[in-house]
Structure formats: structure tokens, C-alpha cells
C-alpha positions in Angstrom: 8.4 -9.8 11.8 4.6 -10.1 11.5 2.6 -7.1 11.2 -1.6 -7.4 11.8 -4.2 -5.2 10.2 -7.8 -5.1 10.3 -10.4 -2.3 9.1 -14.0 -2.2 7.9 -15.4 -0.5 4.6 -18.7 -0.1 4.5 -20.2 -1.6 1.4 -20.9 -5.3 0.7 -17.9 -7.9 0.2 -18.2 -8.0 -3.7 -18.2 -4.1 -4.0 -15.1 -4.0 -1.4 -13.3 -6.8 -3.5 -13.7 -4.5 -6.7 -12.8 -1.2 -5.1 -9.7 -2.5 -3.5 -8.1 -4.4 -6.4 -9.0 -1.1 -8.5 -5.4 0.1 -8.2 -4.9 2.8 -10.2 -8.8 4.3 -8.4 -7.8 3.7 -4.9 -3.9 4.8 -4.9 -5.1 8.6 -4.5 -5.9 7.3 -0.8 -2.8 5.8 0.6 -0.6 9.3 2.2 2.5 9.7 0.6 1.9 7.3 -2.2 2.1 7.6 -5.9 1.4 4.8 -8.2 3.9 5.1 -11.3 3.5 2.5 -13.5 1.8 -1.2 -14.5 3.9 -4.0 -16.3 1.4 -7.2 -16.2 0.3 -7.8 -12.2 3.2 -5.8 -11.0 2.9 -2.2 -9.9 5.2 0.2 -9.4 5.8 3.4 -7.4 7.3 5.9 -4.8 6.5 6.6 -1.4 7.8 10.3 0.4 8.0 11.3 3.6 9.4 13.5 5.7 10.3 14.1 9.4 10.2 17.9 9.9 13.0 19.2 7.9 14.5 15.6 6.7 12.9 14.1 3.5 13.4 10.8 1.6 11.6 9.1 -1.2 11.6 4.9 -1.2 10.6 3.1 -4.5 8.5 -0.5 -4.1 6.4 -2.2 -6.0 3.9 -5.4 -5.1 2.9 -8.3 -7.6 0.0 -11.0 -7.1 1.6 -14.3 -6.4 -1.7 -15.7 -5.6 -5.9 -14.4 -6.1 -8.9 -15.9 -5.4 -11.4 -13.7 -6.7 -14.2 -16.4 -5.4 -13.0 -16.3 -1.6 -11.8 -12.7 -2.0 -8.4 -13.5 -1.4 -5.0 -12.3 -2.3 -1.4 -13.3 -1.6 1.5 -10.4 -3.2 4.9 -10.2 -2.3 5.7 -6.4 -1.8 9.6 -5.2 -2.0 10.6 -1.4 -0.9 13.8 0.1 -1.0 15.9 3.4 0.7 16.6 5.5 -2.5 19.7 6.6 -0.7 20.5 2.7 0.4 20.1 3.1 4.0 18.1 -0.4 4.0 15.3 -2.6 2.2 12.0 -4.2 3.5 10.3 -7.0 1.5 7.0 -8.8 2.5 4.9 -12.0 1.8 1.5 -10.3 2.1 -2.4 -12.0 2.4 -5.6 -10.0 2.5 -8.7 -11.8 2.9 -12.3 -10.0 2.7 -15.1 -11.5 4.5 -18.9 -10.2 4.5 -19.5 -8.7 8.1 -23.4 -7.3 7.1 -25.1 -7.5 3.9 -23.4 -3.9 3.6 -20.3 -4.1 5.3 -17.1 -5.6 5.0 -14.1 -6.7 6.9 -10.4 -6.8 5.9 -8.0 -8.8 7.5 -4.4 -8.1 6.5 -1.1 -10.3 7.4 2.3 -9.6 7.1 5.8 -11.2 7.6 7.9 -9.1 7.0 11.6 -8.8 6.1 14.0 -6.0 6.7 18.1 -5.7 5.8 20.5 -2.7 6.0 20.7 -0.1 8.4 17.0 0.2 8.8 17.2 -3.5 10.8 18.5 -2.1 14.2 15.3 -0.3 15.1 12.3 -2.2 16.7 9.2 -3.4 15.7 6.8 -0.9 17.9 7.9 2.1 16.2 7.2 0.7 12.9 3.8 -1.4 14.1 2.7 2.5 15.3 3.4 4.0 12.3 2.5 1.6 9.8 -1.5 1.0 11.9 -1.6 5.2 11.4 -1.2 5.2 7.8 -3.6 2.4 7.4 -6.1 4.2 9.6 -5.1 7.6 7.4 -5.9 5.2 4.4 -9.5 4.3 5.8 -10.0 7.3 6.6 -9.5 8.5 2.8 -11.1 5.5 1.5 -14.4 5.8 3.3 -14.0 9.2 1.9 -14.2 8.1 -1.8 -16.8 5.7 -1.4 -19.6 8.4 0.2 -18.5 10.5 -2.7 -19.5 8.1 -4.9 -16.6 7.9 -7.0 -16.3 4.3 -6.3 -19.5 3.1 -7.3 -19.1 2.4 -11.3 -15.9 0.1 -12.4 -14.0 2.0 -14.2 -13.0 0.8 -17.7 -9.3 -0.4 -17.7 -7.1 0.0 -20.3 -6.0 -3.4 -22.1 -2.8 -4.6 -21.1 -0.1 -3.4 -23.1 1.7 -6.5 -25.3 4.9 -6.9 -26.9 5.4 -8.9 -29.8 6.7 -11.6 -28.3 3.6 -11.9 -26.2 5.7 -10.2 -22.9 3.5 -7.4 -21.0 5.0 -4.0 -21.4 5.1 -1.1 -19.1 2.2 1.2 -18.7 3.1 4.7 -17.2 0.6 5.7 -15.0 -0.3 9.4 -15.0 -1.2 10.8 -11.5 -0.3 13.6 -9.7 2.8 13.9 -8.0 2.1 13.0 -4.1 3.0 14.8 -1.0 5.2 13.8 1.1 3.4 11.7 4.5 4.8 13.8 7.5 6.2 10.6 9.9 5.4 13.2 13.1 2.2 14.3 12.1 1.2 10.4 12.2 3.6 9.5 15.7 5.0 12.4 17.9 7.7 9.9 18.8 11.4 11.8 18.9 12.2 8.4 17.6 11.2 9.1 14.1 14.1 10.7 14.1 16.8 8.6 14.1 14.2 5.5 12.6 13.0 7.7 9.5 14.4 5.1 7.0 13.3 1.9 8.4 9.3 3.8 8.8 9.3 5.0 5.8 10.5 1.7 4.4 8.0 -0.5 6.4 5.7 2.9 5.2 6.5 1.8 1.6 5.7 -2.3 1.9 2.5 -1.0 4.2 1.2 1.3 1.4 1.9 -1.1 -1.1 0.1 -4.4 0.7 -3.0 -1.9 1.0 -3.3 -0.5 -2.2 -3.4 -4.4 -3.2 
């Protein structure tokens, strides 16, 4: 299954390349998401949502499997999983950036993605709708940090943690806990429903291809 995104941020292509691969500065912005920890290029987390009443919490994490830093260009593979093992998504996942106006630039995001379980009977329009809310929800929130400012200086990261045998170790990553995306706050569809865990799955590999 291929999934499309597209957005614009509003600063040029070398400033939108720094802010997006800032991980731990950008994860604030992506609804229901909290980044947990770092081991090397892989990051880890938990995404919760909720239909009305009903609420579930799906791990996933995203690694770089390929990054052009010249081209502004990334390939991850993203993994997400039901807590309660109702299903799994993973994803091969490219994001290009490309300079629109000496101060704007457009993001191109791509896809295929990979679902088993349960989850796997629903369609892919309920999860296309969803998913192209929650990016817009994360643009919005974006845009949001950059007029603040708060974006404008790199931040300082911390050295990788090494083990003696060379080996990255895991970095826990202290963040406020994140509330929980409501699904019918972001579609009205009845749907959501009965298609809660392959969303918020599809949610999950979404989240984690944008925070990337």
C-alpha cells in the first residue's frame, strides 16, 4: 500500500533539512507522539490514541537506512506495533526536500506500506484520511514552532552514548508524557470505530516517517 504526502515549511531547504532531522526538537509536534529513547540512528517511542471512550497505545520506532544530507534526502524503515496484538504496520519510507523559494520549502513524502494481523481487513481510505490529518495537525504545529522561533538555533546534541565494545547504547529521552490523538476529532467517520487499531497503527508508522 502506498501512502503520498506533501507539505510546505516556510524557511529555506537547508534550515528545513536541520529542523526536521532535529528529532528530539520537532517530536513535541507530531499529536499523540512521544519520543522515548535514542540507541545509534534508531528511535524509539509510543503513540496514544483514543476513539471516544476506547484507548490504545502502539510502540514503533524508525531507523535511517539511507541519508543524503547534500540532496536532502532520507530513506528509514519505520515498524509499529498493537500493544495489545491486534496487528503490525511496517514501512520503507523516503522524504526528499526540495527549495520551492529562497524561503520556502517543499516536502515530498512516500510510503509503501505493510500491514499484518487483524488490522489488514480494513481499507486503505480510512487510513489515507486519517494518516493526511495528522500530517496536516503536524504542520500545523510545526509552522507553529518555527514563528516562535524556537527552531532557529541548532540545538547542541548530546554525544552518542558508547559501550565498551564500541556498540551505541540507549539514551532515554526525557519528554513529557503525550496525550492521547483523539481518531474522531481528526475523521468523524463511525468507522474509526471498528478500524481504531489499524489507524492508530498506520497513525504510528505516519508519526514516525514525519518526525524523520
Amino acid at each position: 500500500m502506498d501512502l503520498n504526502h506533501h507539505f510546505t515549511v516556510p524557511v529555506p531547504v537547508e534550515d528545513a533539512w536541520r529542523i526536521l532531522t532535529d528529532v528530539e526538537r520537532i517530536a513535541p509536534c507530531l499529536p499523540g507522539a512521544q519520543l522515548q529513547e535514542v540507541e545509534g540512528d534508531t528511535y524509539r517511542g509510543v503513540v496514544k490514541v483514543k476513539v471516544g471512550p476506547i484507548q490504545a497505545q502502539f510502540k514503533g520506532q524508525a531507523s535511517f537506512t539511507e541519508r543524503d544530507d547534500a540532496a536532502h534526502r532520507v530513506v528509514l524503515k519505520g515498524e509499529g506495533r498493537d500493544t495489545g496484538g491486534k496487528g503490525n504496520a511496517s514501512a520503507l519510507i523516503t522524504a526528499e526536500l526540495t527549495a520551492e523559494t529562497p524561503t520556502s520549502t517543499s516536502v515530498t513524502v512516500n510510503t509503501d506500506l505493510a500491514i499484518t494481523g487483524k488490522v489488514a481487513q480494513f481499507g486503505r481510505g480510512a487510513m489515507a484520511d486519517v494518516s493526511d490529518k495528522i500530517l496536516a495537525q503536524f504542520v500545523v504545529n510545526l509552522n507553529e514552532l518555527i514563528a516562535s522561533g524556537a527552531a532557529s538555533t541548532p540545538a547542541t546534541p548530546e554525544p552518542a552514548p558508547v559501550a565498551e565494545s564500541g556498540e551505541p547504547v540507549v539514551r532515554k529521552i526525557d519528554a513529557p508524557e503525550a496525550e492521547a490523538l483523539n481518531l474522531l476529532a481528526v475523521s468523524g467517520n463511525t468507522i474509526l470505530k471498528r478500524a481504531l487499531p489499524v489507524v492508530a497503527v498506520v497513525a504510528a508508522v505516519v508519526i514516525w516517517l514525519v518526525v524523520k
